[in-house]
Steps between C-alpha positions, in 0.01 A plus 500: 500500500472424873123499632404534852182455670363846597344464847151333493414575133559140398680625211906530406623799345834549381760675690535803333227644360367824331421837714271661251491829644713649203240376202221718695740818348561609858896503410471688197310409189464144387330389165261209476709299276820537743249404806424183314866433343612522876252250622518284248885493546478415827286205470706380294761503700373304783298739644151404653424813755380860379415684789264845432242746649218696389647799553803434301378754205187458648429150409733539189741235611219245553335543146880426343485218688135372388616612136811253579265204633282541194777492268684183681237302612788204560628722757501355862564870680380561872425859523471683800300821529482759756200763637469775684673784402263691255369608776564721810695375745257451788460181674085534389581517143603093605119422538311163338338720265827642370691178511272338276478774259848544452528070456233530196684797341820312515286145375409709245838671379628135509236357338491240729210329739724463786805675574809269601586718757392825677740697728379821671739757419687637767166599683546723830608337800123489640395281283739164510327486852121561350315199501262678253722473206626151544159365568438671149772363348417171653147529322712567180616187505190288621319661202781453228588818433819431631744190540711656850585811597813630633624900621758683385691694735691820583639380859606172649284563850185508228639197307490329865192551536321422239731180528223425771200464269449090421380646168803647355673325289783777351743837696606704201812715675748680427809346470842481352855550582450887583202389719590186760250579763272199394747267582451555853186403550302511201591208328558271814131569546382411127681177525323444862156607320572328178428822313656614201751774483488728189802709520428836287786797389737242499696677348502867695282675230843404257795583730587168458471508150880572435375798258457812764763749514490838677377652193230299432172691464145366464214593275265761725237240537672230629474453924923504498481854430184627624471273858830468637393700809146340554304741351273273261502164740722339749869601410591125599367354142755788267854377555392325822539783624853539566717780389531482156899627531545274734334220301702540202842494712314170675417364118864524450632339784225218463635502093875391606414237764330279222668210258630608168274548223151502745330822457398682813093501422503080447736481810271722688184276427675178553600576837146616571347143405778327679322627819303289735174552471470659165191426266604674175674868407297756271766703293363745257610514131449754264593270176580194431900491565436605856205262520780203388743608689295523843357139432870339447572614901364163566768290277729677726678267754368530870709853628804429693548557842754734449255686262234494761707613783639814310106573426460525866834721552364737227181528626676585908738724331214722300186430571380325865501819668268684270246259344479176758327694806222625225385219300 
């Protein structure tokens, strides 16, 4: 598979990699053994990137992975962690003190000295313009507790900012063909910066799986049922937060504009990487056909610019006037 140098790390990581949100059981219950059957898959499929948090199952995700390094020591995978959100969301929860803590914890879960990559998670807008935290994170990595650092972001004014900091060396964002705003600006800017661009719910929480139907329910647990309005976190990361009517009837439309015989999820993910400016895209899986089937997006031939341009039609037609102006 493809790699691509992500921002200042001074490593390559393939082009799709592995959202590992999912394995923490946030989704809906995952065992052990399919945690590690769906990593495992994707390595060996070309896959090089996991992407996690410690608050995905509260450090559940991360100890899968560890469980996975120990298992495969052959295994060349980056893994990129985020911190941040066990806690309130208060710009002083962001402190030195904290920021270190949370790095050991996730050290720890990963069983690692130092972590590849730590990206604050979507912190409150206060703090990309603290010079408390990135001088802490910037101690991180004198000391070796951390390789680089990077942020991961809810809006594209914060992912501008933080663009600022010589330190930072990744922008995880929201961004797929339901979400275009980064295009504007965003990615210009990483390319300027020579920062990495981690594009996360690439594919709209699964709209653009090709499975959802207007009937489709989800398990009472799982943030597409419970957090389409907000009410757990920002309603940007559950189906990007467009409509999900209107994202189905979008889905469709984006369906019969592809090439015969390419499914809509691979199409989806293909067209993502084909952007300027794009590091790598994190897809979940919950087993290993999914995990297979997200990892052979980049076999795909470069999208068409006939494919491309109805993306952009689809997204005027539903979806500019409700979701560009917020994120």
């Amino acid at each position: 598979m493809e790699q691509r140098p992500l921002g200042q790390t001074g490593k390559s990581v393939s082009v799709i990699g592995l959202g590992t949100w999912q394995l923490g059981a946030d989704w809906g219950e995952v065992s052990e053994a399919d945690a590690l059957a769906v990593l495992e898959a994707s390595t060996r499929a070309g896959v090089t990137f996991f992407d996690t948090a410690d608050v995905y199952g509260d450090g559940r995700s991360e100890r899968f992975i560890r469980t996975f390094r120990e298992r495969n020591p052959e295994a060349n995978v980056f893994v990129a962690t985020k911190v941040g959100r066990r806690e309130a969301q208060i710009p002083e929860n962001y402190s030195r003190e904290n920021l270190i803590a949370w790095v050991d914890r996730s050290r720890t879960n990963l069983g690692v000295d130092t972590l590849d990559l730590v990206q604050l998670h979507c912190p409150p807008t206060p703090v990309y313009h603290s010079q408390l935290a990135f001088d802490a994170l910037d101690e991180l990595v004198a000391n070796g507790a951390i390789a680089a650092y990077g942020v991961s972001v809810e809006e594209t004014a914060q992912a501008l900012t933080a663009m600022e900091r010589p330190g930072l060396s990744s922008v995880q964002i929201i961004l797929n063909p339901f979400r275009l705003k980064p295009l504007d600006a965003v990615l210009p800017a990483a390319i300027r910066h020579e920062v990495g661009i981690i594009a996360r719910v690439p594919l709209a929480s699964g709209l653009l799986s090709g499975k959802y139907t207007a009937e489709t329910t989800f398990p009472e647990n799982d943030h597409r049922n419970y957090n389409r309005e907000g009410a757990a976190f920002d309603r940007g990361e559950t189906f990007s937060g467009v409509d999900f009517a209107d994202g189905l009837a979008a889905a469709q439309e984006f369906a019969r504009a592809l090439p015969e015989g390419v499914s809509v999820p691979q199409a989806a993910l293909r067209w993502l990487i084909d952007q300027p400016g794009v590091t790598a895209a994190i897809p979940g899986a919950r087993n290993v056909r999914q995990a297979v089937s997200n990892a052979g997006a980049a076999a795909l031939p470069t999208t068409s610019p006939e494919v491309d341009r109805r993306v952009h039609e689809i997204y005027d037609r539903y979806f500019r006037a409700t979701v560009h102006a917020q994120w």
